[in-house]
N, C-alpha and C positions, 0 to 999 in steps of 0.2 A: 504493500500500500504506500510504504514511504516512498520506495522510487515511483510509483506513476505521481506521486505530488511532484516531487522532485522534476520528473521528465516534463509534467505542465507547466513548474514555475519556469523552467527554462526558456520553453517554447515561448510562453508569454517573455522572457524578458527580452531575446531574440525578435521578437515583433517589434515589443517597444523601440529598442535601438534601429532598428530598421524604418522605423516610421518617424524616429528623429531624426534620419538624415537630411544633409543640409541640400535646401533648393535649389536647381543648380541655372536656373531661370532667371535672368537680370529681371528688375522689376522695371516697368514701362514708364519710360523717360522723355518720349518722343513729344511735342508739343500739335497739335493742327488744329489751325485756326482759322476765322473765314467769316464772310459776308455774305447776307442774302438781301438782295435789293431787288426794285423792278424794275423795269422797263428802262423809264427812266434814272435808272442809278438810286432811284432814292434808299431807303433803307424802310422792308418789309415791316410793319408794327404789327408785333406776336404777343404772345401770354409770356409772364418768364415758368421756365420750371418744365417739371416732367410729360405734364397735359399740352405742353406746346406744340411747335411744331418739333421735329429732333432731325438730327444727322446721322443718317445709315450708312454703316461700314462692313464691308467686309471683304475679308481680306482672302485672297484670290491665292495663295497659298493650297489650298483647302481646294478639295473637290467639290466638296457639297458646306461653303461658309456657314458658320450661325452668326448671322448679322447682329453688330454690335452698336448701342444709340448713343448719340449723343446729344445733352440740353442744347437749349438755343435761346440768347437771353430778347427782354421784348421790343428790342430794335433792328433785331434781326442777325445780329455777331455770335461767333460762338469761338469757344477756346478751351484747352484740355490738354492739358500737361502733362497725362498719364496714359498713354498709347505707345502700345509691342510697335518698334519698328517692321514695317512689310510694306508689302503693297496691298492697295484697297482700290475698292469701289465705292465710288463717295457719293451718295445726294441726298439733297433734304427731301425729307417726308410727313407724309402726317398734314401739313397745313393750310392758309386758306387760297392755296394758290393752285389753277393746273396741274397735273401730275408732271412731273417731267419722264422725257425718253430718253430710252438706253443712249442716246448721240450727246444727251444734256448731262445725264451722270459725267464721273470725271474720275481716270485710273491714274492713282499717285502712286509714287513711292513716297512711304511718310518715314520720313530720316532728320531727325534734328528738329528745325521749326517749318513745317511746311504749312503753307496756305492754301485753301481750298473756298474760292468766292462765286456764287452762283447766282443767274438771274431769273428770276421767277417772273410768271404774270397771275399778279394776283385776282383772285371773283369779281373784286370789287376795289375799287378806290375811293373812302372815305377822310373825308375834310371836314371841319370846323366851320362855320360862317360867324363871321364877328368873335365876340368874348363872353365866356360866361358872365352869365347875371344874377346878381344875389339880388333877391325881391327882400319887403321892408318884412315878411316875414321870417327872412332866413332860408327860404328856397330856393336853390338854383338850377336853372335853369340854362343850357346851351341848345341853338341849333347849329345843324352840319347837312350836306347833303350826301351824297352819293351817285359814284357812277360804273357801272357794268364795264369789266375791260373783252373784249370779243375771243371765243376759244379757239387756240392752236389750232392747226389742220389736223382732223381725226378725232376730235374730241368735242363734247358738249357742254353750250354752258347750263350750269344747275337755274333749280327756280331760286325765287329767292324765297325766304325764312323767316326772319326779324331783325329788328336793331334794340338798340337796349343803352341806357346809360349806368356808365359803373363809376361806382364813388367811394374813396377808400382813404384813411389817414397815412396809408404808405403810398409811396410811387410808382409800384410794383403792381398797380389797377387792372384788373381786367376780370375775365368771366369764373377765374379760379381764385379773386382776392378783389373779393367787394363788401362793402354794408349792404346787407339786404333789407335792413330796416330802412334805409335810408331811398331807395330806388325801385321804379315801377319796376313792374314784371315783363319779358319782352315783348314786345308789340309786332304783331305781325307787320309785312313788309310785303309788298309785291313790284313788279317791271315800273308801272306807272308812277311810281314815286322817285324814279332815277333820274336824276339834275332839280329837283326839286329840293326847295329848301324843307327842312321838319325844324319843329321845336320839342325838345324833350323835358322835362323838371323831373327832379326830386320829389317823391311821394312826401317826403318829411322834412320838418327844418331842419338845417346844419347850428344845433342845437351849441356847440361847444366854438368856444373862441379859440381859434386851430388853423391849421391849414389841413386841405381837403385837397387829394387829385383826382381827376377825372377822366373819362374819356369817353368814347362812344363806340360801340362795334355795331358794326352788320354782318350779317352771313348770310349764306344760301344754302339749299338744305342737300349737300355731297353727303359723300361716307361719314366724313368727322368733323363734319357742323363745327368748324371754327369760327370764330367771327376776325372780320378784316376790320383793324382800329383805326381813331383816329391818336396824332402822337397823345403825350399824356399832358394837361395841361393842372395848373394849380391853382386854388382860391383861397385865399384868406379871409377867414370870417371874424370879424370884429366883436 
């Protein structure tokens, strides 16, 4: 009985040393960074965080990749310091823009700081008109319009969905980081309201002497109903 203990404790300790061998893996140092704009150059207005849009990688190595994501912050840049050197398959996905085609993806070798910048066309192009406006109750209110950008050859454009205003004491505004006390519920949307102006307000007063940011989204109803913002703007409530 003592040797099979004996021949277990061994086994077992033989495993252990064995599962504490050292990794022989450098950890991921590589940096890639990049831009998503449209059309015009400007810079895509996204969610920040994991619900956004992201950047898919993977790395061609592989016969069959398990594609790897990365954040995208809400002006459309992204950057990541901790990526295996290889080569990859880069394009953003997920957002509220056209899919792009295997000709628009882009094969890097990611070694050191490599940049990776894409142009997207987004659902829709939303703007601001004039400045928000605090009423003598504390509500504010902005309007903005909107307008349809026409889809790629081979592709359709979606209907549209709603717009919404999002209002939040961080800068970081949008459909995943707003006061819901504070903002109607989304208002449908359809074709005939594109180049018109809208007015939006606050269900509630900006009750606190603060600063408040804001913005406004539209979307159309694709796969994953993102909304196209406008940039983020700020109020100061007295």
């Amino acid at each position: 009985m003592k040797s099979i203990k004996y021949s277990i404790l061994a086994i077992a300790i033989g495993v252990g040393i064995f599962s504490c061998k050292k990794d022989n893996y450098k950890a991921p140092a590589e940096t890639l960074q990049g831009q998503i704009s449209d059309q015009a150059g400007l810079p895509v207005q996204l969610e920040q965080g994991g619900s956004s849009t992201r950047i898919k990688l993977e790395e061609l190595k592989f016969k069959s990749p398990v594609p790897v994501y990365l954040n995208v912050k809400q002006e459309g840049s992204f950057t990541n310091s901790k990526v295996f050197s290889g080569r990859y398959r880069i394009c953003p996905v997920e957002g509220p823009f056209f899919p792009l085609d295997s000709a628009q993806m882009k094969i890097l070798d990611v070694n050191g700081q490599t940049n990776a910048d894409f142009t997207v066309v987004p659902y829709l192009n939303v703007e601001l008109v004039g400045e928000p406006v605090i009423a003598a109750d504390k509500k504010v209110s902005v309007s903005f319009r909107f307008k349809r950008n026409p889809a790629p050859a081979g592709l359709a454009q979606p209907a549209m969905l709603d717009y919404q205003l999002f209002i939040s004491t961080m800068q970081f505004v949008g459909n995943n980081n707003f006061d819901n006390t504070r903002v109607t519920a989304a208002v449908p949307a359809t074709a005939a309201m594109e180049n018109q102006v809208i007015t939006i307000s606050s269900s509630q007063p900006m009750r606190y002497s603060t600063t408040f940011y804001l913005r406004v989204g539209v979307r159309v109803n694709d796969s994953f109903k993102k909304y196209n913002y406008t940039p983020v703007k700020s109020v100061v409530i007295p």
